[in-house]
C-alpha positions in Angstrom: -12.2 -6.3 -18.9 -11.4 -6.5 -22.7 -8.4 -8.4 -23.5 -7.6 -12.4 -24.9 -7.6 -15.4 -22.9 -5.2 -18.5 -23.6 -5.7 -22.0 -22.1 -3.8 -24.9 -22.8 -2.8 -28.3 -21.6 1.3 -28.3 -21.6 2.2 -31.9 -22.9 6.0 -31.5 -21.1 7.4 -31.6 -24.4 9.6 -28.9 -23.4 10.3 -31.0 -19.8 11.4 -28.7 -17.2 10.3 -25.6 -18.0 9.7 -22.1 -16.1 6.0 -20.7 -17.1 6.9 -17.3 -17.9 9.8 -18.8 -20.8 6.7 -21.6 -21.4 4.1 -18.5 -22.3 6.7 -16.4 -24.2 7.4 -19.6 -26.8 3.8 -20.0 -26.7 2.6 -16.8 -26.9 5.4 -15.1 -29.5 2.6 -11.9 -30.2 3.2 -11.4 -26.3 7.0 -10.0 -25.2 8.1 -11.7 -22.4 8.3 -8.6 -19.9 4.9 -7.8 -20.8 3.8 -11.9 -19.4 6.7 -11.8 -16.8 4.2 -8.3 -16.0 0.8 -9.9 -16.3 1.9 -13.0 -14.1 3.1 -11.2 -11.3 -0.1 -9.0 -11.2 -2.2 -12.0 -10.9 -3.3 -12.8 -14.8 -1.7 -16.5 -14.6 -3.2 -19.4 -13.1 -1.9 -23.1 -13.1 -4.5 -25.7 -12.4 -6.6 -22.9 -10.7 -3.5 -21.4 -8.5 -2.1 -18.2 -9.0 1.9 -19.0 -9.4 4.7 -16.6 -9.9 7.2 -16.4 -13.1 9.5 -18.8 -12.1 7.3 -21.6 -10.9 8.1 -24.9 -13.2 6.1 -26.5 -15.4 6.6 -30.6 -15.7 4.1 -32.0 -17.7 0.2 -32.2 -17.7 -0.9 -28.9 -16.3 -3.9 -26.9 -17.2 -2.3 -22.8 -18.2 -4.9 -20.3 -18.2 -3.6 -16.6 -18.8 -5.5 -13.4 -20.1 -3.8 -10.3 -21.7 -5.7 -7.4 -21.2 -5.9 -5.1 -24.2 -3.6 -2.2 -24.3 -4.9 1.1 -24.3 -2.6 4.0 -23.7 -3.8 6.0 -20.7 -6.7 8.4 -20.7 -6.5 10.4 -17.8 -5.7 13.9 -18.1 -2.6 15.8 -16.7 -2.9 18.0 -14.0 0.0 20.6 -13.3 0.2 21.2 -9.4 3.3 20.4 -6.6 4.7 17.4 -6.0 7.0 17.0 -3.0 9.8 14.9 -4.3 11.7 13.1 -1.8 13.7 10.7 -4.2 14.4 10.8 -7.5 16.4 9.2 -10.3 16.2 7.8 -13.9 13.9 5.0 -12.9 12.1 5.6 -9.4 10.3 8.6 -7.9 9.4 8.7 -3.9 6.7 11.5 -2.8 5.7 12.5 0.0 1.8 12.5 -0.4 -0.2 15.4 1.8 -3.3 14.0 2.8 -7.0 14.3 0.7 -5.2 13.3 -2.4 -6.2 10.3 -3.8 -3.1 8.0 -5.3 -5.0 6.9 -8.7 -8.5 7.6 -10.4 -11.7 5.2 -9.0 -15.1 5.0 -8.3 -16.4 9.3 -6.8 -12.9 10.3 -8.1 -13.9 11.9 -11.1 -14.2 15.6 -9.6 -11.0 15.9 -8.4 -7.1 15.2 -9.0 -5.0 12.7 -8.2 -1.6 11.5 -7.7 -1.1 9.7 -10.9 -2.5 13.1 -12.8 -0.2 15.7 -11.2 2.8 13.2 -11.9 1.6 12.5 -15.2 2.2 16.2 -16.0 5.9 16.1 -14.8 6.9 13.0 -16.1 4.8 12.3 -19.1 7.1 8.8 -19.8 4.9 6.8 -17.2 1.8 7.0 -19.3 3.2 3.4 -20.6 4.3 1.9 -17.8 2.1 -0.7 -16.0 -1.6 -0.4 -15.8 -2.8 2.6 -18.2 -5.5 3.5 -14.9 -2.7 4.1 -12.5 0.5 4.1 -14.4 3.8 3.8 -12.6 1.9 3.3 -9.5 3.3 0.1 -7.7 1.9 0.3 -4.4 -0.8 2.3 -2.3 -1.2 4.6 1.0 -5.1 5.7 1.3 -6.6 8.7 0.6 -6.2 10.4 3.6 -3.1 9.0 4.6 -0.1 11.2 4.5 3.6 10.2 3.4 5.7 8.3 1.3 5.0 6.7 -1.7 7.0 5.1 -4.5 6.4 5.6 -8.4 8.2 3.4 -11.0 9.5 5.7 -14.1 10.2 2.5 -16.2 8.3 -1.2 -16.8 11.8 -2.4 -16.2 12.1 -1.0 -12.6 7.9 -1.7 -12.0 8.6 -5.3 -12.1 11.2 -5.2 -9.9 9.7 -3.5 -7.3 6.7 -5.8 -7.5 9.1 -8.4 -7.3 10.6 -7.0 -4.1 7.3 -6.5 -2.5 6.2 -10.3 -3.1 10.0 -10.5 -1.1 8.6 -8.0 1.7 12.4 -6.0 0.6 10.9 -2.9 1.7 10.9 -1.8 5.5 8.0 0.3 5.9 7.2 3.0 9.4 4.3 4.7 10.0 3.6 6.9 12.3 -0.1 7.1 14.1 -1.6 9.1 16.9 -3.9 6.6 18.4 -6.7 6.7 21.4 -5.8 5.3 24.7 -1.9 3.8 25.5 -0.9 0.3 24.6 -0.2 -1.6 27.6 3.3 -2.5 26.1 5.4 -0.1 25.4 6.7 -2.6 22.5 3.7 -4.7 21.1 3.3 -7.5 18.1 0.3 -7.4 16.3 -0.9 -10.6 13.8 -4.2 -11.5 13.1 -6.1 -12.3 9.7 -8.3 -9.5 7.6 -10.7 -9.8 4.9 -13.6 -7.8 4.1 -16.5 -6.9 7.2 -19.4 -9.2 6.4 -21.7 -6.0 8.1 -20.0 -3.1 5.4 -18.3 -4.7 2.2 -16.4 -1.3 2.3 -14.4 -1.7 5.4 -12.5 -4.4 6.9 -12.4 -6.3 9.9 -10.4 -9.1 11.9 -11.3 -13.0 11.8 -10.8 -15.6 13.7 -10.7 -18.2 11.1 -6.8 -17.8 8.9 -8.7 -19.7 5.7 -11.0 -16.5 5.7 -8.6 -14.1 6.0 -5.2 -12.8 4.8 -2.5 -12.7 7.1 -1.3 -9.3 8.4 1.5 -8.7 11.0 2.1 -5.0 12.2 5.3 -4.3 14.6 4.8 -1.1 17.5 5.8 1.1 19.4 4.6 3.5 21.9 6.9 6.8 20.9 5.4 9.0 23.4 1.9 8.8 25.8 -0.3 11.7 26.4 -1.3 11.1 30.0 -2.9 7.6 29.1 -5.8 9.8 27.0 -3.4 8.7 23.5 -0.1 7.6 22.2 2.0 8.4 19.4 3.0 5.1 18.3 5.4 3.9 15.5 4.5 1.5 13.1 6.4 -0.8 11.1 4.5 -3.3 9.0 5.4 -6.7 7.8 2.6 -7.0 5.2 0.4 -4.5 3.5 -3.1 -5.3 3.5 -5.9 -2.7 3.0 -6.4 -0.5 6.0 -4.1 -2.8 7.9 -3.5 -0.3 10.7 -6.3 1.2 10.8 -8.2 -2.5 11.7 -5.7 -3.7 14.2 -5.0 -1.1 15.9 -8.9 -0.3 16.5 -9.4 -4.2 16.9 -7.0 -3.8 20.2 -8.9 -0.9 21.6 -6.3 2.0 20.2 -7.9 3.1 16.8 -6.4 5.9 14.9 -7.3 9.8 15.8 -9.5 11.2 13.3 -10.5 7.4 11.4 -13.9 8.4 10.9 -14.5 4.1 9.4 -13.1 2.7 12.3 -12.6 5.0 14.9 -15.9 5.6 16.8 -14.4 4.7 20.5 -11.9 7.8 19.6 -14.2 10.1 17.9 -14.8 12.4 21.3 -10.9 12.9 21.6 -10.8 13.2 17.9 -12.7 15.8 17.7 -11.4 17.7 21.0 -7.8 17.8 19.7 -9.2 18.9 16.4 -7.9 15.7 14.5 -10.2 16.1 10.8 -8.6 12.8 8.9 -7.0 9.9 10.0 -3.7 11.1 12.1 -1.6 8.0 10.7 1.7 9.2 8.0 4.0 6.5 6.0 6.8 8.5 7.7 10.2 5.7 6.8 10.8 3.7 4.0 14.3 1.7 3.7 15.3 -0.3 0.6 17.9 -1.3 -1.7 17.7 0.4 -4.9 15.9 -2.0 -7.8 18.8 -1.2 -10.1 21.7 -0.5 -8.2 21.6 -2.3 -5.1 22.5 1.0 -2.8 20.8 1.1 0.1 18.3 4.0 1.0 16.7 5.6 3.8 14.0 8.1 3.1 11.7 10.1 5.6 8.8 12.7 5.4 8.4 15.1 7.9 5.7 14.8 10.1 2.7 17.1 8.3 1.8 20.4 9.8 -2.0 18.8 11.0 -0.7 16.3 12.5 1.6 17.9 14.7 -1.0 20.5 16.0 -2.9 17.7 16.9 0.0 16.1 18.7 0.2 19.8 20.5 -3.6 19.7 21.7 -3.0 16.1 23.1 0.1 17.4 25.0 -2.1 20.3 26.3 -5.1 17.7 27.0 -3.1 15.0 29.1 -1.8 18.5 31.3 -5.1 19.5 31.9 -6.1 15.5 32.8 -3.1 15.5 34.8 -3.9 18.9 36.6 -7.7 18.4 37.1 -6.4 14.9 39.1 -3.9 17.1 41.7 -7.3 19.3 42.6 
């Protein structure tokens, strides 16, 4: 990555000092929102740690921060529909259908994304945050349906990062998984970091230094015979594939999760479930700028409730094929 790395010794000549005000009397080519920014997405470390905007500098630490150059964004507009569940002067919440990919990445290149359609409506994101995947501030995967948010200004990006590093967002999913939790109400933590067999996927460890943290609150919202579940989802951190990995860790992977589903795969493909059946259905927050409190939903998609209608028809049949 192109851009300008500073490194310097701070002599506590300022004393007390937060490091984001330290860099932006250090660093006067650099406006402070832009290093308040940078920090926050990881460009800052102090002595080797990553540290946040506010941490305080006393006096003999070593400040390492890059700036990455600035290009204005080169991906290309694409007019299609967006389904806008939110939307004001600063923030955008979409429902995403699933198949669309959030930003541009590596086998991308033939197709749109996210960031392209909204790029053609709103135009004014192109500058805010990361020229790649502007206005994007968090992520649900490709073939994950459901809500996402968008920032429409660097002002409100930064405070939703800062609310995220807060956890100020309460986040449901809902999932139609194989088999039915033995608790109808079930708390899931464990630590994830990448599968040591396939550097694409993830996978559960038993040792916390070699892994992240991820806790995931459920419930069972209905059981098909004990064949699946529709569960509900609410997670407390938001690691890649998260779900996905815990709940196929604990023997209930999600319908149609072709990377981690193979115990499911036979009732996948018998109730006709051709991605991963798992939707970022809730999302409740207090407003970045105003402080009102909001509840969003996105309807349950279309595929996934046919699916939910051939499990219902599956765990009758189960249920009648016992009686004979």
């Amino acid at each position: 990555m192109k851009g300008k790395k500073f490194k310097t010794r701070y002599d506590g000549s300022l004393g007390e000092v937060r490091v984001d005000a330290f860099l932006a009397k250090w660093l006067t080519e650099i406006s402070r929102s832009r290093i308040v920014g940078l920090i926050k997405e990881g460009y800052l470390n102090v002595d080797g740690e990553k540290v946040r905007p506010a941490f305080k500098l006393i006096g003999g630490e070593t400040v390492t921060f890059f700036s990455p150059e600035e290009t204005p964004t080169e991906l290309k507009p694409v007019e299609g529909e967006l389904d806008v569940i939110y939307e004001d002067e600063g923030l955008l919440v979409v429902n995403k259908p699933a198949g669309l990919t959030v930003h541009p990445g590596a086998g991308t290149e033939k197709e749109a994304t996210l960031v392209q359609l909204l790029l053609a409506k709103y135009p004014g994101i192109s500058s805010v945050g990361d020229p790649e995947r502007p206005g994007i501030v968090h992520r649900i995967d490709k073939d994950t349906s459901g809500l996402i948010m968008v920032a429409k200004s660097e002002a409100v990006r930064l405070k939703m990062l800062d609310m995220f590093s807060e956890h100020a967002f309460e986040k449901e999913y809902r999932a139609l998984v194989y088999g039915l939790p033995q608790s109808s109400n079930f708390y899931l933590e464990d630590y994830l970091a990448r599968s040591t067999a396939d550097r694409k996927k993830m996978a559960v460890v038993r040792d916390p230094e070699k892994g992240r943290q991820a806790i995931t609150n459920g419930q069972v919202i209905r059981a098909f015979s004990t064949i699946a579940s529709e569960v509900s989802l609410m997670i407390e951190t938001g690691r890649t594939h998260q779900i996905r990995v815990q709940m196929a860790h604990y023997g209930h992977p999600v319908l149609g999760d072709e990377t981690y589903g193979r115990s499911g795969a036979k009732l996948s493909k018998l109730c006709g479930a051709s991605r991963q059946m798992l939707h970022a259905y809730r999302l409740s927050f207090s407003h970045p700028v105003t402080g009102a409190e909001l509840d969003l939903t996105a309807p349950l998609p279309a595929d996934f409730l046919r699916v939910r209608e051939a499990l219902k028809e599956l765990s009758v049949s189960k249920r009648s094929d016992r009686r004979k």
